[in-house]
PDB file of N, CA, C, O and CB in Angstrom:
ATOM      1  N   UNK A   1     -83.297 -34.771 -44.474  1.00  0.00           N
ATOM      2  CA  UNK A   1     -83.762 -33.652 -43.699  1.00  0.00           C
ATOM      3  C   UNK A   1     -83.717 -32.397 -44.574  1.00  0.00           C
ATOM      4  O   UNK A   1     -82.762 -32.210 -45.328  1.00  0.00           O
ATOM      5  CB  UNK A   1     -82.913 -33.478 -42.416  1.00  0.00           C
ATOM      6  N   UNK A   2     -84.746 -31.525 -44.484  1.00  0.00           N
ATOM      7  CA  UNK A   2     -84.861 -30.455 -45.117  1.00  0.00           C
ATOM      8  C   UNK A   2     -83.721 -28.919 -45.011  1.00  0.00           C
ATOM      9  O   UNK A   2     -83.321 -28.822 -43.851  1.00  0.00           O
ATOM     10  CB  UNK A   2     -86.176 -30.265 -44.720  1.00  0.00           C
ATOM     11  N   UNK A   3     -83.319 -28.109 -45.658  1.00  0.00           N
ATOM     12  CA  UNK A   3     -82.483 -27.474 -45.696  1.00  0.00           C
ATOM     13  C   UNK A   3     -83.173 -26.524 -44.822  1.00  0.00           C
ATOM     14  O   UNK A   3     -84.402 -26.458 -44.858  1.00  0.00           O
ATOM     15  CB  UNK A   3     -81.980 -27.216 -46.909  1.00  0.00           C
ATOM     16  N   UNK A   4     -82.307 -25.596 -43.842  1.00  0.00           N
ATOM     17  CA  UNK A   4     -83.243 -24.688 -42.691  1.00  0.00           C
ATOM     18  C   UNK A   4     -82.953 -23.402 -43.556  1.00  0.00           C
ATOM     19  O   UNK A   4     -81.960 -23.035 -44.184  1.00  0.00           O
ATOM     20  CB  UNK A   4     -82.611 -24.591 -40.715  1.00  0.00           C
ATOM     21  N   UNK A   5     -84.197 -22.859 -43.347  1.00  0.00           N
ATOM     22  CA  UNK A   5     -84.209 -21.373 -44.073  1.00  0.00           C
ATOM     23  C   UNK A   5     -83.997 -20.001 -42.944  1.00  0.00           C
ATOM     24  O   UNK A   5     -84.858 -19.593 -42.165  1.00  0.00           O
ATOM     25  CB  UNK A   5     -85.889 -21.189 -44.901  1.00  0.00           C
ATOM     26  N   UNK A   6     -82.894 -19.566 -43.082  1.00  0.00           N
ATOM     27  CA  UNK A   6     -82.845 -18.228 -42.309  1.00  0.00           C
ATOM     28  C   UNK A   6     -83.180 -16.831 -42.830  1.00  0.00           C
ATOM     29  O   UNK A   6     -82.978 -16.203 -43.869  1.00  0.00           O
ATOM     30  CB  UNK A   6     -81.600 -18.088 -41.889  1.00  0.00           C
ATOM     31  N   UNK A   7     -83.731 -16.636 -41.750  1.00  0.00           N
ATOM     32  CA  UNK A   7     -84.839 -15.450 -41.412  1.00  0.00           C
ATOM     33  C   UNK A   7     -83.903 -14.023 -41.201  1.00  0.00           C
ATOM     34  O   UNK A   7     -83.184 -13.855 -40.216  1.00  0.00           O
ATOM     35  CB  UNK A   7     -85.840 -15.868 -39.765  1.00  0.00           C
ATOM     36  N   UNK A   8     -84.025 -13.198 -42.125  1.00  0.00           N
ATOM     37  CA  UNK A   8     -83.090 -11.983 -41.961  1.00  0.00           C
ATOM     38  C   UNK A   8     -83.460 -11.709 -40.005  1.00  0.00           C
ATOM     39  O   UNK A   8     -84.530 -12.023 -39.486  1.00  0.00           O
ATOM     40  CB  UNK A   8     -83.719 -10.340 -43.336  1.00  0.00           C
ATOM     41  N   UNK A   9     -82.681 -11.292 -39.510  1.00  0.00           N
ATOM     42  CA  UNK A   9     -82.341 -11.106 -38.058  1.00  0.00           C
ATOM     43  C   UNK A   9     -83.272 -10.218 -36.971  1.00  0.00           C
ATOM     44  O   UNK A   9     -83.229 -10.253 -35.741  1.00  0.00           O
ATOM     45  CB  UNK A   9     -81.011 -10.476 -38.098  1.00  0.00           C
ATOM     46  N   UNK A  10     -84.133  -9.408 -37.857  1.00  0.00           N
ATOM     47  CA  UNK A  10     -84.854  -8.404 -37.514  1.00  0.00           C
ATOM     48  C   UNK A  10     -86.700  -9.054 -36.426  1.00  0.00           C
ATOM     49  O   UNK A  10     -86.834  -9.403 -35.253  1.00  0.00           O
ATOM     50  CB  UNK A  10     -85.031  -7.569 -39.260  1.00  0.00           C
ATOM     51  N   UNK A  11     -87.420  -8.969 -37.233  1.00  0.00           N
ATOM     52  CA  UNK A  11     -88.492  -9.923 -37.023  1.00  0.00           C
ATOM     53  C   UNK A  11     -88.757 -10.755 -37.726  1.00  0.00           C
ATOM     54  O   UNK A  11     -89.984 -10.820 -37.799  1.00  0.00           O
ATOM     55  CB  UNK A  11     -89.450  -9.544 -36.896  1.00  0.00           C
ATOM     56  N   UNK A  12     -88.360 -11.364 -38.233  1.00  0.00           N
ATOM     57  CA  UNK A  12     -88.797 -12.532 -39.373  1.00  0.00           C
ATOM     58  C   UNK A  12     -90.004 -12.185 -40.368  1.00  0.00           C
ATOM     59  O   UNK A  12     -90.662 -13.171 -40.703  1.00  0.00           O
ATOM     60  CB  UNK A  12     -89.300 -13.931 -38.573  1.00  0.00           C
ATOM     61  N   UNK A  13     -90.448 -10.828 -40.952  1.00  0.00           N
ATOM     62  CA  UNK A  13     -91.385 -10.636 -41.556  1.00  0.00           C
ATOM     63  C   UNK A  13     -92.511  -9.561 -40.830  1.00  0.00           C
ATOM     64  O   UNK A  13     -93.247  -8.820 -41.482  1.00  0.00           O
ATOM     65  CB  UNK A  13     -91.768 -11.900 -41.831  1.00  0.00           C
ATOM     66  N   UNK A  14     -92.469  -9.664 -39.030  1.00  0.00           N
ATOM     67  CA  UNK A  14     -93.565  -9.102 -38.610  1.00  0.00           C
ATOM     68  C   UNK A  14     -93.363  -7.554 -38.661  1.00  0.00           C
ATOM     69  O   UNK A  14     -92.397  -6.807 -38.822  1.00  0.00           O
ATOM     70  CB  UNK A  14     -93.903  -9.637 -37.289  1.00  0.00           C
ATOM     71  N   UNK A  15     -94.517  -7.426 -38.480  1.00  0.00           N
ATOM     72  CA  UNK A  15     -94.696  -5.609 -38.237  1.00  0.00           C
ATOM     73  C   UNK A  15     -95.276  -5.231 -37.056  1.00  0.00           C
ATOM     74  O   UNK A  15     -96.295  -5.616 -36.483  1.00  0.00           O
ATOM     75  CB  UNK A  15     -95.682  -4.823 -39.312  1.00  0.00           C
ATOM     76  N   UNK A  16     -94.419  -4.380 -36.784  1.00  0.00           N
ATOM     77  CA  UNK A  16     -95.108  -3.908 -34.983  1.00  0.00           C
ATOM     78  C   UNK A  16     -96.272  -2.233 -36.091  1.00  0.00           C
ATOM     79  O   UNK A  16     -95.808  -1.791 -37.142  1.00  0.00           O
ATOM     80  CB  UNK A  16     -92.808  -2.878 -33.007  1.00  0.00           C
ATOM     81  N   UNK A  17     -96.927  -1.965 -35.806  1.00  0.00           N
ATOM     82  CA  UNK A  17     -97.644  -0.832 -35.581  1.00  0.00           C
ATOM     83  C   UNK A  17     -97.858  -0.026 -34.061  1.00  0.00           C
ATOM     84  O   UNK A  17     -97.847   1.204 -34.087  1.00  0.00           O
ATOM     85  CB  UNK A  17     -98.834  -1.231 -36.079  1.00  0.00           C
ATOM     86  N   UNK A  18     -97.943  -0.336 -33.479  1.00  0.00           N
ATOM     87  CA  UNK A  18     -97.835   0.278 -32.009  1.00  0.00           C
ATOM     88  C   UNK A  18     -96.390   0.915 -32.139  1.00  0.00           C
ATOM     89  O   UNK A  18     -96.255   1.830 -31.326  1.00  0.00           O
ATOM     90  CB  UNK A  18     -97.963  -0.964 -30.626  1.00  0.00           C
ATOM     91  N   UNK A  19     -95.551   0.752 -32.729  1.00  0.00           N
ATOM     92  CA  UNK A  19     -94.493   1.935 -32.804  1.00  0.00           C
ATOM     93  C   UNK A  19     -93.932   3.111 -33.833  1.00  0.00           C
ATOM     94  O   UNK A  19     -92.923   3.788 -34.030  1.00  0.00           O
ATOM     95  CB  UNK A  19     -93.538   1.360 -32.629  1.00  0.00           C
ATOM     96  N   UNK A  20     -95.115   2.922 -34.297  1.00  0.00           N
ATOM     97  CA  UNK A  20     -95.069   3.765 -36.220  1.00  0.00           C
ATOM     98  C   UNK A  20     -96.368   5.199 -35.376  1.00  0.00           C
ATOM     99  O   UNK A  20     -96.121   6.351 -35.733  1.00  0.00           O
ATOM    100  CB  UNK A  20     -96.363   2.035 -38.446  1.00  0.00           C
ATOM    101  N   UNK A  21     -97.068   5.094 -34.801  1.00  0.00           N
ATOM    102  CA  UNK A  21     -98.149   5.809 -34.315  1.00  0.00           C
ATOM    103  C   UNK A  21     -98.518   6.285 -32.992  1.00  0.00           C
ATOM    104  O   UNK A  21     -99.517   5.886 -32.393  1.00  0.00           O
ATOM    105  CB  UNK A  21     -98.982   5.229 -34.609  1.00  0.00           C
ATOM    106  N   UNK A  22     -97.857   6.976 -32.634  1.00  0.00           N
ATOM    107  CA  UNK A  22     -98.702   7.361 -31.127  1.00  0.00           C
ATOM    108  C   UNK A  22     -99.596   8.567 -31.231  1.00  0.00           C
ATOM    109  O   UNK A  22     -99.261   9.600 -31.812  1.00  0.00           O
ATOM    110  CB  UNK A  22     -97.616   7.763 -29.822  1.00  0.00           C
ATOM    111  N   UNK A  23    -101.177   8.307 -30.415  1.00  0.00           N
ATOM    112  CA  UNK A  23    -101.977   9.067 -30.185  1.00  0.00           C
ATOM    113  C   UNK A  23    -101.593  10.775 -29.370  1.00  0.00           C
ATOM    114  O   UNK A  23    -100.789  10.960 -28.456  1.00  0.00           O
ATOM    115  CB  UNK A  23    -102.772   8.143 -29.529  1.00  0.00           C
ATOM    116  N   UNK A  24    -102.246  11.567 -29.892  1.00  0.00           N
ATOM    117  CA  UNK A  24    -101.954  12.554 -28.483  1.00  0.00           C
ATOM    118  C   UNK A  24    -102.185  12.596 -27.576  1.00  0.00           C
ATOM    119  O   UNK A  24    -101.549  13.037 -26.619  1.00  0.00           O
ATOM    120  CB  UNK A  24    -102.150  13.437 -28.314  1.00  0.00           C
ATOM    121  N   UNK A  25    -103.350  12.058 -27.649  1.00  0.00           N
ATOM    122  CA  UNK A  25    -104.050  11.673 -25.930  1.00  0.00           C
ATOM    123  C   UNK A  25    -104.307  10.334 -25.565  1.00  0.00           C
ATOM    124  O   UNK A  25    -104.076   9.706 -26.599  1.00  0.00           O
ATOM    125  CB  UNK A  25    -105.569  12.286 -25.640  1.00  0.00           C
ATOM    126  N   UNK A  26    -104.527   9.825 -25.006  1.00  0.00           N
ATOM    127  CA  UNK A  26    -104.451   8.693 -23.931  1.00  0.00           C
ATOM    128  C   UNK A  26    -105.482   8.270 -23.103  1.00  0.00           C
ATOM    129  O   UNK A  26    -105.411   8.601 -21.920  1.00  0.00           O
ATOM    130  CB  UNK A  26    -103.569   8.961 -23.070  1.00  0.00           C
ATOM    131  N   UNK A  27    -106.758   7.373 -23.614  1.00  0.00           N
ATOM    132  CA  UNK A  27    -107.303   7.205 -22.251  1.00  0.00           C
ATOM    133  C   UNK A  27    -107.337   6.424 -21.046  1.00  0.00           C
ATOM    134  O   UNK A  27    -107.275   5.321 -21.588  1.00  0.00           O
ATOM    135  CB  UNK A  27    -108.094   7.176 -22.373  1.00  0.00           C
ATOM    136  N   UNK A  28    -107.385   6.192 -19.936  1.00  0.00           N
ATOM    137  CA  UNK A  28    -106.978   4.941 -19.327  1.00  0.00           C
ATOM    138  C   UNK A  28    -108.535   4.370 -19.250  1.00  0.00           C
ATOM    139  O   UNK A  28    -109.483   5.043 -19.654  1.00  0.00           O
ATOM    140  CB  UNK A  28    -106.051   5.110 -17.752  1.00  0.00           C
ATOM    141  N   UNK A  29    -108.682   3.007 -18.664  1.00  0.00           N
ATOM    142  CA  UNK A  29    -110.210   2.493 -18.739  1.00  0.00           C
ATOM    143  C   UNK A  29    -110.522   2.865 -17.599  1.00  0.00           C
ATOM    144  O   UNK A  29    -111.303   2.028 -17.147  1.00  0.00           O
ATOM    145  CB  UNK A  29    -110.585   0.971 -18.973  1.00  0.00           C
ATOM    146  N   UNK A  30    -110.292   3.876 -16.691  1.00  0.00           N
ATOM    147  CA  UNK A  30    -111.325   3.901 -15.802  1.00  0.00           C
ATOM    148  C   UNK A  30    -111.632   5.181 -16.181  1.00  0.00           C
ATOM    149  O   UNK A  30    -112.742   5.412 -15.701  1.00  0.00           O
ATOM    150  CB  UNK A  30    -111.077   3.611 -14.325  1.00  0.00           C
ATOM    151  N   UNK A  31    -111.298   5.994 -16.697  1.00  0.00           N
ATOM    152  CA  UNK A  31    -111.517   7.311 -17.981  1.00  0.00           C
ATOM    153  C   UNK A  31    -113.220   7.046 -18.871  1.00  0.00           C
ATOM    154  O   UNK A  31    -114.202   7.781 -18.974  1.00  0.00           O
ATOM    155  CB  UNK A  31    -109.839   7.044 -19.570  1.00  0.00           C
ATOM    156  N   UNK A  32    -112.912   5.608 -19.397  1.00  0.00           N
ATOM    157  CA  UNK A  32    -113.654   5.290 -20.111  1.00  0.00           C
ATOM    158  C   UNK A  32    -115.266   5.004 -19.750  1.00  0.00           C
ATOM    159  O   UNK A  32    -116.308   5.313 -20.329  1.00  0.00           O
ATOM    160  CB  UNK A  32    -113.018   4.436 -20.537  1.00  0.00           C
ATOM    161  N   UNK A  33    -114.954   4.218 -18.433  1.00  0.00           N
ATOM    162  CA  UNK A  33    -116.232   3.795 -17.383  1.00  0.00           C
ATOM    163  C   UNK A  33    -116.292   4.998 -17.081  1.00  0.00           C
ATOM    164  O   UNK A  33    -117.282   5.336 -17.730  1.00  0.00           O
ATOM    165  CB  UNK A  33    -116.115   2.716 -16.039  1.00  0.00           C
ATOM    166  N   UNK A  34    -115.990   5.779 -16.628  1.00  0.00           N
ATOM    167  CA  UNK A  34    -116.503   7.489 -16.119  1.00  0.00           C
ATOM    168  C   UNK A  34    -117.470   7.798 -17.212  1.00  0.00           C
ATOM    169  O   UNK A  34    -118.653   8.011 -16.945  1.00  0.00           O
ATOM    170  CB  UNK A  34    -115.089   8.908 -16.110  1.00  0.00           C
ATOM    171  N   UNK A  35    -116.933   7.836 -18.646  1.00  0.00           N
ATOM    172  CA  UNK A  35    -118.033   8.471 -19.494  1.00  0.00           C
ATOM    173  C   UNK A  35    -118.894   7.992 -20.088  1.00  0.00           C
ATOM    174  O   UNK A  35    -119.703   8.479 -20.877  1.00  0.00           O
ATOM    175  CB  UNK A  35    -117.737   9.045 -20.281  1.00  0.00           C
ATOM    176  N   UNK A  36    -118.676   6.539 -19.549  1.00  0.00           N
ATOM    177  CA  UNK A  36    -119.810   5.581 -19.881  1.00  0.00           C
ATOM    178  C   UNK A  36    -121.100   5.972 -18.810  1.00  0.00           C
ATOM    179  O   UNK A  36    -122.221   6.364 -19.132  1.00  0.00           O
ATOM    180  CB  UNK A  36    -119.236   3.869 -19.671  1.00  0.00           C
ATOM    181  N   UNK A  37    -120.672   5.783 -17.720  1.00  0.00           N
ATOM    182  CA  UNK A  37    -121.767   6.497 -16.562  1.00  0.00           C
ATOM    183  C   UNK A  37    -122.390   7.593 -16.777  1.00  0.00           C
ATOM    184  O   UNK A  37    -123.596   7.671 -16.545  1.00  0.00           O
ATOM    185  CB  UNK A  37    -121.223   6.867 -15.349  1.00  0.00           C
ATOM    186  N   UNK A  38    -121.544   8.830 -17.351  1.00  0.00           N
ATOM    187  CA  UNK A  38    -122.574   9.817 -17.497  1.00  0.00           C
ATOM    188  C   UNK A  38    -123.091   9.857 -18.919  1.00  0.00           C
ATOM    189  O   UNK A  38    -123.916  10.764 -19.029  1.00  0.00           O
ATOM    190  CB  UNK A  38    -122.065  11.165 -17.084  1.00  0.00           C
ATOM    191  N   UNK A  39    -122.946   9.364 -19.755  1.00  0.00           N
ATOM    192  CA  UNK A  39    -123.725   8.992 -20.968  1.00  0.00           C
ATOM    193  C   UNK A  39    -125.080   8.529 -20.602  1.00  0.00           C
ATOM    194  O   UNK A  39    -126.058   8.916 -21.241  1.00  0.00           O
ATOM    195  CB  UNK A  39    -123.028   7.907 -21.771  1.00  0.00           C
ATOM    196  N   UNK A  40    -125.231   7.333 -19.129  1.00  0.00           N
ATOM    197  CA  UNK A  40    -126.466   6.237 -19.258  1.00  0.00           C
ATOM    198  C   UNK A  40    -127.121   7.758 -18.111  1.00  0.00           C
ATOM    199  O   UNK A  40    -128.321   7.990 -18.255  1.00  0.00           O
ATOM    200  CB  UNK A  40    -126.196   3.917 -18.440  1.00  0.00           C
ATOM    201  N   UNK A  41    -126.647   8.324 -17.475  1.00  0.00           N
ATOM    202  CA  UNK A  41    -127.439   8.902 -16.712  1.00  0.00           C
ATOM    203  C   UNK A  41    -128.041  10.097 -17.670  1.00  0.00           C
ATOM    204  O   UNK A  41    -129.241  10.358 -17.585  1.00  0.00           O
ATOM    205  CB  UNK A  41    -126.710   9.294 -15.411  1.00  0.00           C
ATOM    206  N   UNK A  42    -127.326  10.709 -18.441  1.00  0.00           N
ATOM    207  CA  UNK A  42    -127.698  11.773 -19.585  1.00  0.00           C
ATOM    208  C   UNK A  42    -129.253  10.997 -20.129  1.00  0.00           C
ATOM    209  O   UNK A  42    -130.410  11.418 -20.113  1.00  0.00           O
ATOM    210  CB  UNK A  42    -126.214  11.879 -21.074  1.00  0.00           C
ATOM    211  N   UNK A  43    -128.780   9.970 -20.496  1.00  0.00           N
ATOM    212  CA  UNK A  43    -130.145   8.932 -21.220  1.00  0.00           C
ATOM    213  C   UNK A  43    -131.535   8.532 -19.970  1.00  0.00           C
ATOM    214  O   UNK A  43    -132.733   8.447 -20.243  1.00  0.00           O
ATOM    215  CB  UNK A  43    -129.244   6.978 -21.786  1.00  0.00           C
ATOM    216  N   UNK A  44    -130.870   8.338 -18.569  1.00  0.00           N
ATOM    217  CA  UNK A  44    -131.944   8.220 -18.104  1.00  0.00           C
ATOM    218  C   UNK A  44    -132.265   9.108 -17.776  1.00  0.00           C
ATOM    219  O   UNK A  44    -133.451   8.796 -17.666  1.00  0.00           O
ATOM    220  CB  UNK A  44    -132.118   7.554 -17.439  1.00  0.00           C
ATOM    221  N   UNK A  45    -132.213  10.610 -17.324  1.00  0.00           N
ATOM    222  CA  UNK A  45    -132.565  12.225 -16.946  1.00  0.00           C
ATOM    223  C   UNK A  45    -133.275  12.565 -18.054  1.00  0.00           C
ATOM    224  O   UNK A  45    -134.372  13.050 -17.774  1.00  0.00           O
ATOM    225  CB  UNK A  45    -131.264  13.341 -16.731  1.00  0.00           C
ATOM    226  N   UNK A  46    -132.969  12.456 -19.528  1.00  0.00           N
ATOM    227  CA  UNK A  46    -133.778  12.884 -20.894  1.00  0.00           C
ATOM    228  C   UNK A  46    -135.271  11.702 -21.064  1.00  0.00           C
ATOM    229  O   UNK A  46    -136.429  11.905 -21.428  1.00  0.00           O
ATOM    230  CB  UNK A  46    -132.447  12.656 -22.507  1.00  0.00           C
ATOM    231  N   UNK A  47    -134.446  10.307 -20.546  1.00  0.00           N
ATOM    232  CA  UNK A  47    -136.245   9.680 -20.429  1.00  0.00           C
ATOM    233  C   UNK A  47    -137.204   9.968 -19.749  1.00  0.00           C
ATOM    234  O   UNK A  47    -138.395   9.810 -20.019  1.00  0.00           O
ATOM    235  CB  UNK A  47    -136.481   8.521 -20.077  1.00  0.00           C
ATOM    236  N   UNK A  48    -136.621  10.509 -18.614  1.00  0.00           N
ATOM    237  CA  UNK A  48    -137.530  10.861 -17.443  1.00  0.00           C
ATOM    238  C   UNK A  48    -138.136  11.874 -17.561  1.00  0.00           C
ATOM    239  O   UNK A  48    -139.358  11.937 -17.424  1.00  0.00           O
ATOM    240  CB  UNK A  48    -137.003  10.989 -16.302  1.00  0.00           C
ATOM    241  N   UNK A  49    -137.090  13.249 -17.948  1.00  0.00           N
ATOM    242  CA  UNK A  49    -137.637  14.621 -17.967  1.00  0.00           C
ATOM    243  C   UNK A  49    -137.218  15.499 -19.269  1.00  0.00           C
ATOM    244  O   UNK A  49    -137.134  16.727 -19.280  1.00  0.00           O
ATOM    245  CB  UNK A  49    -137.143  15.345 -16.660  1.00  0.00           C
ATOM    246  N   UNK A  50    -136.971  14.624 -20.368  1.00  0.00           N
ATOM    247  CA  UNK A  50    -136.718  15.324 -21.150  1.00  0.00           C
ATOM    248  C   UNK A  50    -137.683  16.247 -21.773  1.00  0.00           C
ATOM    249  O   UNK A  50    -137.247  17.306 -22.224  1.00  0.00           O
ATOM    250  CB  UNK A  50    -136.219  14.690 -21.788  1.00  0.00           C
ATOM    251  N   UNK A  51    -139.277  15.907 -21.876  1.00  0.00           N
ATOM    252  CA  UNK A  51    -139.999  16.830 -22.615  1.00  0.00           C
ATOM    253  C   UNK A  51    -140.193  18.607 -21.809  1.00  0.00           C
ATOM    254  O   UNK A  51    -140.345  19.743 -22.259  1.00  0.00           O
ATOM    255  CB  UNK A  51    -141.502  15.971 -22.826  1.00  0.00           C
ATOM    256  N   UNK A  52    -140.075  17.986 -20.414  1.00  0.00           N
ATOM    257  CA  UNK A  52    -139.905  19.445 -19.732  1.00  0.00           C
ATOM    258  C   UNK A  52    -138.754  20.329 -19.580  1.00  0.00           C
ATOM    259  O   UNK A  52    -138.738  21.560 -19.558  1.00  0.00           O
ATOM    260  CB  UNK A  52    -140.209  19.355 -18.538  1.00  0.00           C
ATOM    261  N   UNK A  53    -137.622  19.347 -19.459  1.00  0.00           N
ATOM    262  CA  UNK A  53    -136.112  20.087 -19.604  1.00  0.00           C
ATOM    263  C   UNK A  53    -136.322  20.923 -21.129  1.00  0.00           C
ATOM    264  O   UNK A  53    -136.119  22.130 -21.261  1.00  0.00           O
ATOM    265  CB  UNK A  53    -134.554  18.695 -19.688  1.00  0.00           C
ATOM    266  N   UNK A  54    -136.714  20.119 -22.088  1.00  0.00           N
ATOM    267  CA  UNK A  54    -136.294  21.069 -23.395  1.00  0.00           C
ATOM    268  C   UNK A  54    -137.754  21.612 -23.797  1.00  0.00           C
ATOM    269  O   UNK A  54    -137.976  21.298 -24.966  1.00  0.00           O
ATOM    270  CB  UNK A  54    -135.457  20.106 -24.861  1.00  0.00           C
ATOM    271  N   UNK A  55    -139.025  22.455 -23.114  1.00  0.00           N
ATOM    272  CA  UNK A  55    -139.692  22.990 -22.772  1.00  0.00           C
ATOM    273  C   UNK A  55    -141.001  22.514 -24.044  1.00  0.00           C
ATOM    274  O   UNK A  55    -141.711  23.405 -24.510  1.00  0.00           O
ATOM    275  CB  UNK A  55    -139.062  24.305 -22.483  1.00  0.00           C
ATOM    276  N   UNK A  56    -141.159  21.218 -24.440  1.00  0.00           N
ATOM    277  CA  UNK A  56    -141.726  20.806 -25.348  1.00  0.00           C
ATOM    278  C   UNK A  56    -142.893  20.381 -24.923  1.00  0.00           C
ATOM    279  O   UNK A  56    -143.402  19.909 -25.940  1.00  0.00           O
ATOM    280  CB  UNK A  56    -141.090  20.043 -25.953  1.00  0.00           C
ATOM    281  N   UNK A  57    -143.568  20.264 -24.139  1.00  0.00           N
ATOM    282  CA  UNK A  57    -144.678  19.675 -23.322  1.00  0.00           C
ATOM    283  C   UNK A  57    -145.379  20.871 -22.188  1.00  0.00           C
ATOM    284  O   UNK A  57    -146.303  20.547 -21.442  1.00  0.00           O
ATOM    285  CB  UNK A  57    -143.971  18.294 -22.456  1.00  0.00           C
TER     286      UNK A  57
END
């Protein structure tokens, strides 16, 4: 049988990153779906009426 190799006590090698870095701000995902919505409506209001909104036509 093979000799067992011990692992200094800590993580055995791994690295967390999620505790070396925190953001200042924070978004939650329903944050995210909010500005996803008004992004597609921004895009469909400028397809529709963009040449008259920005007085080009």
């Amino acid at each position: 049988m093979a000799d067992k190799i011990h692992m200094p006590s800590g993580m055995g090698g791994l690295v967390r990153y999620f505790d070396e870095y925190k953001s200042r701000f924070q978004l939650k995902p329903g944050h995210i779906i909010v500005i996803v919505v008004i992004v597609i409506l921004i895009e469909i209001l400028l397809h529709w009426q963009g040449y008259s909104l920005l007085g080009l036509q």
